[in-house]
N, C-alpha and C positions, 0 to 999 in steps of 0.2 A: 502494500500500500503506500499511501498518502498519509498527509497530515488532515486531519479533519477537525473543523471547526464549527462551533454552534453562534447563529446571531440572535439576537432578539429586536423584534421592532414595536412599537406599539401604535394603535390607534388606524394600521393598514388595512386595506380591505385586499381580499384576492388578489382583482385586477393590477393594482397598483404592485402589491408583490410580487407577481407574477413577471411583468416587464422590467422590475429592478433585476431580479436572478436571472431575466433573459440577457439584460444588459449586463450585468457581473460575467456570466457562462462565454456571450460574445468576445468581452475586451480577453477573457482568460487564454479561450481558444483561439484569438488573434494573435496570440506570443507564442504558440507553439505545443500549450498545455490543454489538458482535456481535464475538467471540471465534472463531479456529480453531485447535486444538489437534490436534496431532501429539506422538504419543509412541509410543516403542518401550523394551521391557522384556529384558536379559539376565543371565542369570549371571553374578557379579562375575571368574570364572574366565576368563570367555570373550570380556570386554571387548574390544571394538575403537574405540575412542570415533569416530573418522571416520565410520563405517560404523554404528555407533550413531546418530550428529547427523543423516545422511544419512536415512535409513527415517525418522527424525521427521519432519522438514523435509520429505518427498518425503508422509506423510501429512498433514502442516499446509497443505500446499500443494493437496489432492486438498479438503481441507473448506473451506477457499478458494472453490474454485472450486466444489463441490457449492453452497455456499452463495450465489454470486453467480448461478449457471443455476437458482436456485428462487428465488430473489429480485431479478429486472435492474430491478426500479424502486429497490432500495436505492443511496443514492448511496455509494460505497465513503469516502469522508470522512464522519466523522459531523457534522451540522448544527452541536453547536453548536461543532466545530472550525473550520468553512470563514470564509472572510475575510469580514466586513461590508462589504455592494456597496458601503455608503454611503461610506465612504471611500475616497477617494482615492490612488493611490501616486505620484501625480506631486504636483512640488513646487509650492507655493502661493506 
């Protein structure tokens, strides 16, 4: 994996969230990275934050994996993270 991160926003409705994480997802995959976003939306009355984190994460986890079964030649490390062969980790 990744680093995975939770936001919270308040007072958003859907629509409005929805086009922020389309915009977030776009500027992401414009640099070369591939993004999976999970989120879930409730009334501030009805909070259960557990079970809120929960349904995100259980959807961040489903576009994960959507996106690895439409994609298995993607290496899940982006290139220019992964280690340079040319170097060595043993000591000289």
């Amino acid at each position: 994996g990744g680093d995975e991160y939770v936001a919270f926003g308040t007072d958003t409705d859907a629509e409005v969230l929805t086009e922020k994480l389309n915009t977030f997802t776009r500027i992401v995959e414009s640099e070369g990275y591939h993004v999976s976003v999970g989120y879930e939306i409730q009334n501030a009355g009805s909070i259960q934050m557990s079970a809120l984190i929960k349904v995100a994460e259980n959807k961040m986890y489903q576009a994960k994996q959507e996106f690895y079964s439409q994609n298995p030649a993607v290496r899940r490390r982006h290139p220019r993270c992964a280690p340079d062969p040319q170097k060595s980790l043993s000591p000289q």
